[in-house]
Steps between C-alpha positions, in 0.01 A plus 500: 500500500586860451850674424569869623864683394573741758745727255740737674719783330831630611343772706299235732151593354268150412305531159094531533276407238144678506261208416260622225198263602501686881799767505658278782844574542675196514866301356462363181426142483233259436382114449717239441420282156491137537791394306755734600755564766459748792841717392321487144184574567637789737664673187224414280274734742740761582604585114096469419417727776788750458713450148792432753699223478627389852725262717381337855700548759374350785155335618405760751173350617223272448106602573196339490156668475262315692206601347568391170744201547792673317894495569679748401878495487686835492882566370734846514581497156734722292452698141700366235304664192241603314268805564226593699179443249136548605257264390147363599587382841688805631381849495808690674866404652617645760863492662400474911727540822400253785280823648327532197463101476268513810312810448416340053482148585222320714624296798548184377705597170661762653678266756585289186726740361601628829653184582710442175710788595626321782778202506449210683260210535212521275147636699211259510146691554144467425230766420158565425561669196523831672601440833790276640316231748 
């Protein structure tokens, strides 16, 4: 099980992380541990990947890749400290409007933070891994 934190400033712009292993753009998030909770485990990633400390708002969607097996759940989170830090896992930040969402972030993580800027039910989808199917 995977955690993603879709985090959105005052200005309605999502923060990307640049991966460092393949320069993806995606949001920063990652594997849940065994022993802890998903809201824990969704800080844990966020402040690893970023320095920021942050607060989930809503569940905004849940995803499965179906080529490796893996859920992913995805939440609109807000800032509530720290600083963005570098380190081994993320090579560049970068503060994105929806346009620039889909032009950075392959189809099936760009529809991931696409849908946590909407209200509403969260979206169920599935994906190659690249593609939606």
């Amino acid at each position: 099980m995977s955690v993603a934190g879709v985090i959105v400033d005052d200005r309605g712009r999502v923060l990307l992380t640049q991966r460092a292993d393949n320069g993806q753009w995606q949001a920063p998030g990652g594997v849940l541990e065994i022993s802890e909770g998903i809201t824990e485990g969704l800080r844990r990633e966020v402040l690893e990947e970023t320095g920021l400390t942050v607060e989930p708002v809503a569940l905004t969607g849940v995803y499965k890749n179906m080529a490796r097996g893996i859920i992913a759940l995805v939440f609109r989170c807000k800032a509530t400290g720290g600083s963005l830090t570098l380190n081994d896992e993320v090579r560049d930040f970068h503060w994105a409007t929806p346009d620039e969402v889909s032009e950075m972030v392959t189809e099936a993580f760009a529809v991931r933070v696409l849908d946590a800027l909407h209200d509403g039910t969260p979206a169920i989808r599935e994906h190659d891994g690249t593609h939606l199917v």
